[in-house]
N, C-alpha and C positions, 0 to 999 in steps of 0.2 A: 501227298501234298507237294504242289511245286518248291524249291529252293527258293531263300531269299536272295535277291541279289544286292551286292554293297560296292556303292561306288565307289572308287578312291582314285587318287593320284597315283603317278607312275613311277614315283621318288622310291627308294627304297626303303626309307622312313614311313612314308605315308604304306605301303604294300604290309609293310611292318604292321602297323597301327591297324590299318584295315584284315588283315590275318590272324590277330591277338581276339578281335571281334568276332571273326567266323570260326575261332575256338572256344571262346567262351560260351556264343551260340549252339556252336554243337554239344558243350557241356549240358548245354539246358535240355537237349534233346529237339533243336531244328538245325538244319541244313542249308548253309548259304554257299553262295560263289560268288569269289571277285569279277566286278565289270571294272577293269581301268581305264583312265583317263586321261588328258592332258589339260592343265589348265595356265590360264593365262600367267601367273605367277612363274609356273615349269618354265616357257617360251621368252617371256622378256627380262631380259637380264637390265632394265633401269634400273634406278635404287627407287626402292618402294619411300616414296615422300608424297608432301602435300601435293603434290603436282598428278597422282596417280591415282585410284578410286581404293579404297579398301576392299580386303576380299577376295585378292587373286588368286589366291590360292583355292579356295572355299564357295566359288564362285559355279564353278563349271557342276560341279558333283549335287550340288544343291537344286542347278538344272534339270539335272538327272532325275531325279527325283522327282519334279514338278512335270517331267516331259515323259514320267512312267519309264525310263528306260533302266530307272532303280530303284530297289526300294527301302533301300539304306543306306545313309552318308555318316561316314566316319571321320572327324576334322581332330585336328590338334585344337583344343578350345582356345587357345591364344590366338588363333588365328583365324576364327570363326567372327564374324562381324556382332555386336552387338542389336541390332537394328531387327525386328520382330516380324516374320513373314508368316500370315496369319495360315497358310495353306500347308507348313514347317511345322512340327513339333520338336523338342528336345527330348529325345525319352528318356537318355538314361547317361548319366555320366560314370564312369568301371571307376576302380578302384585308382586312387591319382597314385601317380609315379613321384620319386624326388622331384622337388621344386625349386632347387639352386643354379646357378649359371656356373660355368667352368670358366675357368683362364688358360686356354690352351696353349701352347710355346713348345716349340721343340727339347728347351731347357728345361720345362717343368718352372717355372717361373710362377713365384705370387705377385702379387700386385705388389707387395712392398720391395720385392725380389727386381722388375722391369728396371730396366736402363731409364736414365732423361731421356725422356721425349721419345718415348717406346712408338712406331707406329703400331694399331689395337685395329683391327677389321672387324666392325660391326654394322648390320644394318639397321641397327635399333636404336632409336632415341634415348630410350627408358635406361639401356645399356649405359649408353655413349653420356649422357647426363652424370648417370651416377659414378663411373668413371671420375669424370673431372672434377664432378666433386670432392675424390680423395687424392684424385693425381694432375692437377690442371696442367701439367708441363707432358701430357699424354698427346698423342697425337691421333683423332676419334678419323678414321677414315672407312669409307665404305665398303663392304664386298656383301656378293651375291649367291648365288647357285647353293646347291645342294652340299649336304656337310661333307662329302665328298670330293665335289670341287674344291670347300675353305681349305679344306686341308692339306691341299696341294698346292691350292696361292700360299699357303704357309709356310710348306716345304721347300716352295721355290723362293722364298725370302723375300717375298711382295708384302710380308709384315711382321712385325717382332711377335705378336700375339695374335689369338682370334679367341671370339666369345662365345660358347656354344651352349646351350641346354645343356646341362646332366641329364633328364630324362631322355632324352635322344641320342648321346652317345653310346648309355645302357640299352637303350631299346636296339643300337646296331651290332650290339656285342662288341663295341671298343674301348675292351676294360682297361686295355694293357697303352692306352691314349695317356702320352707325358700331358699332364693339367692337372690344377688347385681351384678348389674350388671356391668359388667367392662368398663370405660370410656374408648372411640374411642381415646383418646390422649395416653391412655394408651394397650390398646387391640385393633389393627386393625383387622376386618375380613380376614378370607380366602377369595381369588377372587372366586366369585357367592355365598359367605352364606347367606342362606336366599333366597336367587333365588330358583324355579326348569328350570328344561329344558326339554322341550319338544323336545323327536326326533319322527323322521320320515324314510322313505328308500326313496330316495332321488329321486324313479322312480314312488314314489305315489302318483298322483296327490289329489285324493279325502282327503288322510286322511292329507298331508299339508296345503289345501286349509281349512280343518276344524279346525284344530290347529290353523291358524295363525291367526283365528281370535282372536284369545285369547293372542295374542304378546300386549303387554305392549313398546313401542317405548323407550322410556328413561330407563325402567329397563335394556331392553334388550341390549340397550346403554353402558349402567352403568357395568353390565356385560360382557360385549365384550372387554370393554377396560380392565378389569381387569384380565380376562382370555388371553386375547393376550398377555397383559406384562408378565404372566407368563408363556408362551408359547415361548417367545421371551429370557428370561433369562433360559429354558429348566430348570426349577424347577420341575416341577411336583407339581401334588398335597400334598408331603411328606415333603416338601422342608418348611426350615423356614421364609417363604414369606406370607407377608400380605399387600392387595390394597383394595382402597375401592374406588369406583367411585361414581359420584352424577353428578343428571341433576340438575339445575337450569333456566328456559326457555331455551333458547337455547346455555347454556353455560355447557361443560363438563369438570368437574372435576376432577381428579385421583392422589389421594397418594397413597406412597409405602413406604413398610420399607423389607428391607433383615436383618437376624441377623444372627450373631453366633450362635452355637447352647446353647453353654452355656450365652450367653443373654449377654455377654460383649463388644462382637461390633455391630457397626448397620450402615446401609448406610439409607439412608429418601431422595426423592425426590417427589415432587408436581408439577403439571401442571394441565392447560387446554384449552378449544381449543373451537368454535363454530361450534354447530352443523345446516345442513341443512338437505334435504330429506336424502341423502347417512349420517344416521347416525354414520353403524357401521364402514364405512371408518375414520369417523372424528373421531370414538371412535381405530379406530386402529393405527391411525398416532400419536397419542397423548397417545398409549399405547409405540409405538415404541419408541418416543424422550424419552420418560421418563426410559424404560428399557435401551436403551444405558447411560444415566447419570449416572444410579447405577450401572453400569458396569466399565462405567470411573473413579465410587468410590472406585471399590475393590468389589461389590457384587457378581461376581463369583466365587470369592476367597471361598467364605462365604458360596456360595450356596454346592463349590465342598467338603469342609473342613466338612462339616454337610452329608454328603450321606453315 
């Protein structure tokens, strides 16, 4: 039987992510090879804002896929679009990785640790919001490229801080990386960080049926509700939105926060619901009550005012 092949980016992250796949595969007992790629994300160094399409990242490999040249896409699910391409399946979300952000600084600096008027390099709204919600004298400035490149504009003192996933520094093996990392009370995840997401083309039966064995039931849970809710308030990935879902036996859980962009308003709602076999239903219905609440608060005020 031929190999599967799995798309990915050329990041050393994404090769990462895409390689974790083609051993868990092989665990199962099938055989894939990486086809890399480059996608639009890799190549333009703008700052991903309203001005720019979501998905640059996730865009190219997803092609792949659709144009048979793969037959598996491996995304970071934060960065995968929400928006449902009916020819696409999701098969299988592995097991999620930590889901906290780092404060990285040459010092090892906490947030309460940063100087007045720290400049902080993030390309993230959801970041840069919650930021100034607990430090408004922060200075939320942009960078780009690969965790690679941050870390060099950091080293070269283009900024007091940078903000990076925990699950991506783990994943590069940079344990011995000076950072603290930001408490969930204070730093929610983007919906899916730390997750990846496994697609498929939705008419393949061999390379879904190998995927899913690799689905994780509760992550994939866990991310379904988080990605619905923000599918349901049409944030996008850009958007200053942050949920974090949790299994607990068969109890699921989802906070949310919307902010302003400048970090001075914020709407927070929490629920959860019991889950059975139909997880991701139970994880959808308890994404929807909770996206209507933050809407009943003013969150689309918040979301439209920030694009």
């Amino acid at each position: 039987m031929s190999s599967l092949r799995i798309a990915t980016r050329k990041s050393l992250l994404a090769l990462w992510q895409a390689e974790h796949v083609q051993r868990l595969l092989g665990e199962s007992g099938e055989t894939a090879e990486l086809i890399p790629m480059v996608s639009v994300g890799d190549t333009d160094m703008r700052p991903i804002d309203g001005t720019r399409q979501v998905g640059v990242f996730t865009k190219r490999i997803q092609q792949a896929l659709l144009q048979q040249e793969a037959d598996i896409a491996v995304h970071s699910l934060k960065d995968l679009p929400t928006e449902v391409n009916p020819s696409l399946v999701l098969a299988a979300v592995p097991e999620r990785e930590t889901i906290e952000d780092a404060l990285v600084s040459t010092a090892g600096w906490t947030l309460e640790q940063l100087p007045q008027n720290a400049i902080i390099g993030t390309g993230s709204k959801r970041r840069g919001a919650q930021l100034l919600n607990q430090r408004p004298d922060l200075k939320i400035e942009n960078i780009r490229g690969n965790v690679q490149t941050r870390l060099e504009k950091l080293k070269a003192g283009e900024y007091d801080a940078i903000i990076l996933a925990e699950a991506g520094i783990l994943r590069l093996g940079l344990n011995d990386l000076e950072r603290s990392l930001l408490p969930l009370g204070i730093m929610l995840p983007a919906p899916g960080q730390g997750a990846l997401g496994i697609e498929v083309r939705s008419d393949d039966e061999r390379a879904f049926h190998a995927c899913q064995q690799l689905d994780h039931p509760q992550a994939h849970a866990a991310v379904h509700a988080e990605r619905t809710l923000l599918a349901a308030l049409h944030g996008g990935c850009l958007a200053p939105i942050a949920a974090l879902g949790e299994v607990n036996g068969q109890t699921l859980s989802l906070k949310a926060t919307v902010l302003s962009g400048d970090g001075k308003q914020r709407v927070d709602h929490a629920g959860s619901i019991q889950i059975g076999e139909d997880y991701l239903a139970a994880a959808a219905e308890l994404a929807s009550e909770l996206a209507a609440a933050l809407e009943a608060d003013g969150a689309r005020e918040l979301i439209n005012a920030g694009r």
